[in-house]
N, C-alpha and C positions, 0 to 999 in steps of 0.2 A: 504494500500500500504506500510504506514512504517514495521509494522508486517513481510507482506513478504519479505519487502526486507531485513531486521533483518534476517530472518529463512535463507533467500539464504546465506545473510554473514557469519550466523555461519556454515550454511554447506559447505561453501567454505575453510571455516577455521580448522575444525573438522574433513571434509571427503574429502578432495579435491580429493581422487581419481573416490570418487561419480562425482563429479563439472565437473571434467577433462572427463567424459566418455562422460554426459549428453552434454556437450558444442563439444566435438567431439577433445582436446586437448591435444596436448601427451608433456609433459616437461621432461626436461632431467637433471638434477642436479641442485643444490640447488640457482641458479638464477635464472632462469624459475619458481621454486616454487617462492620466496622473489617477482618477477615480478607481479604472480600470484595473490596472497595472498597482497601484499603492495599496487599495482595498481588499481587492478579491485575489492578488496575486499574493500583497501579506499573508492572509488569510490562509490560502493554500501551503506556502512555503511555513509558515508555522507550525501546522499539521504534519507536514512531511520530515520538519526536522523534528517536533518533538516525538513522534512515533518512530524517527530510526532512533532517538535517545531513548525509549521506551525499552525496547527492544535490546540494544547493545548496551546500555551504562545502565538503568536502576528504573525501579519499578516505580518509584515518586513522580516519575514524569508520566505515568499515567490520567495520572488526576487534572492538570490543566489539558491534557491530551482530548477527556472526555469531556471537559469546559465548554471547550472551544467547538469541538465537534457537536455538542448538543446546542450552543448557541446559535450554530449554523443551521441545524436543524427545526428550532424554534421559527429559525427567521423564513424559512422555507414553507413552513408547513401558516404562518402568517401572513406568505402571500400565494399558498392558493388557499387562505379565505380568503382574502382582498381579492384576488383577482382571476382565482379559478385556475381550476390543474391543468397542467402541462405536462404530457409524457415522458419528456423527458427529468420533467423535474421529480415525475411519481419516482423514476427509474433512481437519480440521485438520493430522495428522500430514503429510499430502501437499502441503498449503499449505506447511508449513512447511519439508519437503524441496527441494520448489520455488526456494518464496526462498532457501533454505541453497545451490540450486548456479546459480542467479543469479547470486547474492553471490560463488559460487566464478569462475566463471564472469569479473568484473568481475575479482578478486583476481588473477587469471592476465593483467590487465594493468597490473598496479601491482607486482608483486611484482618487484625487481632481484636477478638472480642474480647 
């Protein structure tokens, strides 16, 4: 999972007009890009390094791991109520579910009662 989401960020970074077609997004001058690329590219690259920290150095990095993953999916599942589902977002939102009981999943062997 760090891997792809690593590949998604540099292609978001490197080819955004690849990113922008595939996501269905049209920007219009250089704050829509700064938006683009600062928001949702942080956003990705944060997940991807702290799930390879997850993974390789300590099980602590779980915990914002699943923060940030669940606040993304809060934000997801907020706008298809505002604005009604989208296939491909259903598709994301399930990815995301996924890893969120993964994650849960892992947590049920770290957590000390």
């Amino acid at each position: 999972v760090s891997l792809l989401l690593a590949i998604q960020w540099l292609t978001l970074v490197f080819k955004i007009e690849r990113s922008l077609r595939i996501f269905g997004l049209r920007l219009d001058g250089t704050l829509g890009h700064n938006t683009m690329l600062g928001n949702v590219g942080g956003i990705i690259l944060g997940i991807s390094i702290m799930s390879l920290l997850f993974v390789t150095h300590s099980q602590l990095w779980m915990y914002p791991l699943m923060l940030l993953s669940l606040t993304v999916l809060l934000g997801r599942i907020v706008s298809f109520v505002l604005k009604g589902f989208c296939p491909i977002g259903v598709i994301g939102a399930s990815l995301e579910l996924l890893g969120l009981g993964i994650l849960l999943l892992f947590a049920g062997n770290f957590v000390e009662y």
